[in-house]
Residue, then its C-alpha position, 0 to 999 in steps of 0.5 A: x254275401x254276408x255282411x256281418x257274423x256273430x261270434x260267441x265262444x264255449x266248451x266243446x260240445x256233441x253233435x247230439x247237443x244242438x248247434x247252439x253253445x249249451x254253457x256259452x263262455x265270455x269271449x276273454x275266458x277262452x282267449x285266456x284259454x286259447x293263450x294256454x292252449x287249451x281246448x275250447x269252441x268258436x260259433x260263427x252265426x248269421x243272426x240266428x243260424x250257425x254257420x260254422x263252430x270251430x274246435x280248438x283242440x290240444x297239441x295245435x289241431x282244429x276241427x271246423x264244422x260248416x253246417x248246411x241250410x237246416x243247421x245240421x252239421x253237414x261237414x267236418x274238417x279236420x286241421x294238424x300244424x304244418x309248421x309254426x303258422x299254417x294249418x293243414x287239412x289231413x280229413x274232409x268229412x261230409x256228415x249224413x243224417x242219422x235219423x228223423x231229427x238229423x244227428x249227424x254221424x260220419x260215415x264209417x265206411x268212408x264213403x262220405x268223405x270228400x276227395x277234393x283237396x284240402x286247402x291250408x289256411x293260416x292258423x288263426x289269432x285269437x279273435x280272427x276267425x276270417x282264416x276260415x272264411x273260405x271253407x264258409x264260402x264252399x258251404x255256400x256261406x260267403x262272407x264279404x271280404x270286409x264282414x264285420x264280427x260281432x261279438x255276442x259272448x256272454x260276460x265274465x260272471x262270478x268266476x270259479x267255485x269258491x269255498x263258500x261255507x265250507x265249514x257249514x258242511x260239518x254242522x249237525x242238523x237238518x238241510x233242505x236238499x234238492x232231494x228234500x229235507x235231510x239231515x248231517x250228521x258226523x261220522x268218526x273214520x280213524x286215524x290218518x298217518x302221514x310220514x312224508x309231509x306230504x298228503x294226497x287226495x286221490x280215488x285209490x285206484x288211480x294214484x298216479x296223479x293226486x292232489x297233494x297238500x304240505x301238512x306236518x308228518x303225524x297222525x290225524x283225525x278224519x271226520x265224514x259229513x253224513x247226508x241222511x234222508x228218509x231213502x239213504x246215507x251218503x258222504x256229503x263232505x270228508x275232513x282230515x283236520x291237522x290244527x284244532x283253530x278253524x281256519x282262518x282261510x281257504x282255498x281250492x287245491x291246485x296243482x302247479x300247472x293249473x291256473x284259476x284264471x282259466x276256469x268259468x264260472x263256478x268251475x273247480x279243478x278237482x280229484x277225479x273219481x272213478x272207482x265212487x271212493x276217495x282217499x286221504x293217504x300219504x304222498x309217497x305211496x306209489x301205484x305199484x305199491x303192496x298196499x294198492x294192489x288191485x286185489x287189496x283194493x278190492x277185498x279190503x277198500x272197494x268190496x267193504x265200502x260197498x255196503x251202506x252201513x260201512x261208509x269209510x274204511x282204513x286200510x294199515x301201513x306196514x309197521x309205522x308207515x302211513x296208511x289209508x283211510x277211503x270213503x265213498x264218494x257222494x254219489x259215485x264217480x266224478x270230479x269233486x273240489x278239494x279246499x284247503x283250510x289255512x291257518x292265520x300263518x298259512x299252514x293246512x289247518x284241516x283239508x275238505x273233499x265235497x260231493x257237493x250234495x249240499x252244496x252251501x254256495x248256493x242262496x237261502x231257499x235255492x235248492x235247484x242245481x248248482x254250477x261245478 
């Protein structure tokens, strides 16, 4: 019988990645993220072996996960709603050894699946992980009725990426990197036009779900910072500057449904890329639009871009309409912030996409890697 279970939270992680929380997170970020729905995940251990770690997953499923004397995943439950407060078992999984340091994997064929029936159980307050208490004592992990949960969550931090230096990153001059030593230089990427008011941050070939910033209709000066060491060029940061006062403020690009609140320390919400480019261009073009046809794309931005010696390229409206000015991303796909220069009076005085291959968040003389 067990007498007490710590409890510690994270983010969901592989099976490859051990039975320990790789990035642990405070216990109120994912009760934050628990009142929001979102995804997150629970470790129940007895000092040091986990016995179980509970998925938090969207749209009101769980997953646990009961892991057997030598802390290998040995089971896997999955849990739909059934109703407003219960959880229904729909599989029952016995995981198996896949090789000589025991990754688990699922059995494809089915024959590692239990045929026992699933109990309900009641879908679990924040903080109440004794709804699974049984599924433990079926592992052999009994818990005492009145077992006592230890929280061992780490605390809150520092909070979200902040917009630390953003300016620095269009300074000329030299820069230690956790490359070595390199250089910024500014590179000069045309004219944006807006005519809607409204700009989008976006990989150009995926636009359905841009970041968009209010700023004047107009046109508008594009600046690249250029990363230059003994090995290559790269696009450390992209501006496109609408008042010539530095801004008085900034801050992180959000869309309306995303909350700050939600994100650990040093996270961002930011334009995901999957094409290793970027675009500044206006809001109302559409993904069925003439100009972003995938053949377009590739002759006159992607295949371009391609080249070292080419790091942004603008792609024309039609007549007077707004264009497109991309550039490739850092060093390929990923996520990246996108802050927002303010004005004293709150409008967009100039709006920044850094890949972060300087980031300026990071200590005098620390040049290891940095939170995103």
């Amino acid at each position: 019988m067990i007498d007490s279970l710590d409890v510690s939270y994270g983010d969901m992680w592989g099976s490859h990645q051990g039975p320990t929380h790789p990035d642990p997170m405070p216990s109120a970020l994912a009760a934050r993220r628990h009142a929001a729905g979102m995804p997150y995940a629970v470790l129940l251990s007895s000092g040091e072996r986990p016995l179980a770690l509970i998925e938090r997953w969207p749209r009101g499923r769980w997953r646990l996960y009961l892991f057997d004397d030598a802390s290998r995943r040995a089971r896997m439950i999955d849990f739909v709603p059934l109703g407003t407060d219960k959880l229904l078992g729909v599989r029952n999984t016995r995981l198996t050894s896949s090789d000589e340091q025991g990754d688990e994997a699922g059995s494809e064929s089915g024959e590692g699946r239990s045929r026992e029936r699933i109990p309900h159980c009641l879908v679990p307050e924040f903080g109440d992980w004794r709804v699974f208490a049984p599924f433990l004592a079926q592992q052999g992990h009994e818990p005492a009725a009145d077992a006592v949960l230890n929280d061992v969550s780490v605390e809150e931090g520092a909070g979200p990426l902040r917009p630390t230096g953003v300016e620095r990153l269009f300074v000329p001059g030299s820069r230690d990197t956790p490359d070595g030593p390199a250089a910024v230089e500014l590179g000069d990427a045309g004219m944006l036009r807006i005519t809607s008011g409204q700009l989008a941050v976006t990989d150009p070939g995926f636009v359905s779900n841009p970041r968009t910033v209010a700023v004047p209709p107009g046109e508008y000066p594009v600046t690249l910072s250029l990363l230059r060491t003994a090995r290559s060029v790269e696009v450390a940061a992209a501006r496109v500057t609408f008042h010539d006062a530095p801004p008085h403020a900034w801050e992180m690009a959000l869309r309306p449904d995303e909350d700050p609140g939600l994100l650990g320390e040093g996270e961002f919400y930011g334009v995901g890329v999957d094409s290793g480019t970027v675009a500044f261009m206006d809001a109302i073009r559409a993904v069925d639009d003439e100009m972003l046809d995938d053949e377009v794309l590739d002759e006159q931005v992607f295949v371009p871009l391609s080249f070292v010696d080419r790091p942004s390229v603008e792609l024309p409206g039609t007549g007077t309409g707004p264009n497109l000015v991309a550039f490739t991303a850092g060093r390929g796909d990923g996520s990246y912030p996108v802050w927002i220069g303010r004005t004293e009076d709150g409008q967009a005085a100039c709006v920044v996409v850094d890949f972060r291959l300087h980031p300026t968040d990071r200590k005098q003389g620390d040049t290891g890697p940095s939170p995103a």
